[in-house]
Each structure stands twice: as structure tokens, then as C-alpha cells.
C-alpha positions as CSV (number, residue, x, y, z in Angstrom):
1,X,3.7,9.5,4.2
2,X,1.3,7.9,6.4
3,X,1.9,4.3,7.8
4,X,-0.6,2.9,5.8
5,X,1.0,3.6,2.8
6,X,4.5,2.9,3.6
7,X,3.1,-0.4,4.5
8,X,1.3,-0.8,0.9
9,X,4.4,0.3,-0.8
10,X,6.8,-2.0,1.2
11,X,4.3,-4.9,0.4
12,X,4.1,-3.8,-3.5
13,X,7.9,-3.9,-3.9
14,X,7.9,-7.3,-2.7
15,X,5.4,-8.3,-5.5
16,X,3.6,-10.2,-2.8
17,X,-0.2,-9.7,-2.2
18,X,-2.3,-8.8,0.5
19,X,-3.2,-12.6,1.1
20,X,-0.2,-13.5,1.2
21,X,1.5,-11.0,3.1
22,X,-1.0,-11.5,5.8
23,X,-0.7,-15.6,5.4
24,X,3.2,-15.2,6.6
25,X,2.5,-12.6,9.0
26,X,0.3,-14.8,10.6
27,X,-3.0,-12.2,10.1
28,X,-6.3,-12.9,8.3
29,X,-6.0,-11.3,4.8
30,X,-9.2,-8.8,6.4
31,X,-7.2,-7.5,8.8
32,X,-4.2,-6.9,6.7
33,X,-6.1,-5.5,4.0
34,X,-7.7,-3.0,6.4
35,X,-4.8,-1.5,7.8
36,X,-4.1,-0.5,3.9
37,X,-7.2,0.7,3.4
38,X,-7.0,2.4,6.5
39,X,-10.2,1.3,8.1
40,X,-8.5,0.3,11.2
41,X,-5.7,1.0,13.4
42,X,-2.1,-0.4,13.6
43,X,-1.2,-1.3,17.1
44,X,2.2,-1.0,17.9
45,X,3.4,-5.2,18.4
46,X,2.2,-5.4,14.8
47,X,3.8,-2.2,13.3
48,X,7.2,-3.6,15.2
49,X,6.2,-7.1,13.4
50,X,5.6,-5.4,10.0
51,X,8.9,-3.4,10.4
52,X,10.8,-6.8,11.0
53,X,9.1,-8.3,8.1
54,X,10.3,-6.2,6.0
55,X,13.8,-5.5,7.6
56,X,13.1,-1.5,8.1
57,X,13.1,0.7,11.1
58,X,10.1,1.2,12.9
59,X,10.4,5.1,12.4
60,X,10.5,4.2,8.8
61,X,6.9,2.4,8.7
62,X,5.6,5.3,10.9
63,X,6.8,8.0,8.3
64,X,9.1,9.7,10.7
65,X,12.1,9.4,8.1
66,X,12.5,8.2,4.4
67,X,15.4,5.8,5.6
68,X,14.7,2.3,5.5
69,X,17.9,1.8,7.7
70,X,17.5,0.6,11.2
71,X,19.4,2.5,13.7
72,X,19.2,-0.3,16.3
């Protein structure tokens, strides 16, 4: 699974939407929604920010593993 999808599905289980995922973030809702759309590229400070957000390993939001579990 590619990063922008687990980030979609991580943000879909939380039943919160793109705005507002972005709003507590602390993005503008474009850039969010473009990572998901993948029309742009995730640097890595915001894929480490997204995998704090939602409490998952960084390897996890890359698609390295299907574990959620942090290691670290």
C-alpha cells in the first residue's frame, strides 16, 4: 500500500475530514488534500508528523509493514 493511501485510510477511520485533519495538523486543507490525491510529495518531517498523529510507526505510513505498532 502506498503512503498515500495509508494516510487516507488512517484519516477515514478517524471519521475526520480532510479539512480538518489538515486544520490540527497545522497544513492548509490544499496541501493535505494533495498528498491523498497524490499530486505532491510527502517530505519526511511531515510523514514523521502524520505518523505521530495518528500514533503509528513511521514504517507503517510508508507501507513497509501492515503493523500499526511502533517499535520505538
Amino acid at each position: 500500500m502506498k503512503i498515500y493511501e495509508r494516510i487516507r485510510q488512517l484519516r477515514e477511520e478517524t471519521g475526520k475530514s480532510q479539512k480538518v485533519t489538515a486544520q490540527l495538523l497545522g497544513y492548509h486543507t490544499t496541501t493535505y488534500q494533495r498528498w491523498e490525491e497524490e499530486l505532491c510529495n510527502i517530505k519526511l518531517i511531515d510523514a514523521i508528523n502524520l505518523a505521530k498523529y495518528y500514533n503509528v510507526s513511521i514504517d507503517y505510513i510508508a507501507g513497509i509493514t501492515d503493523s500499526k505498532k511502533k517499535e520505538w
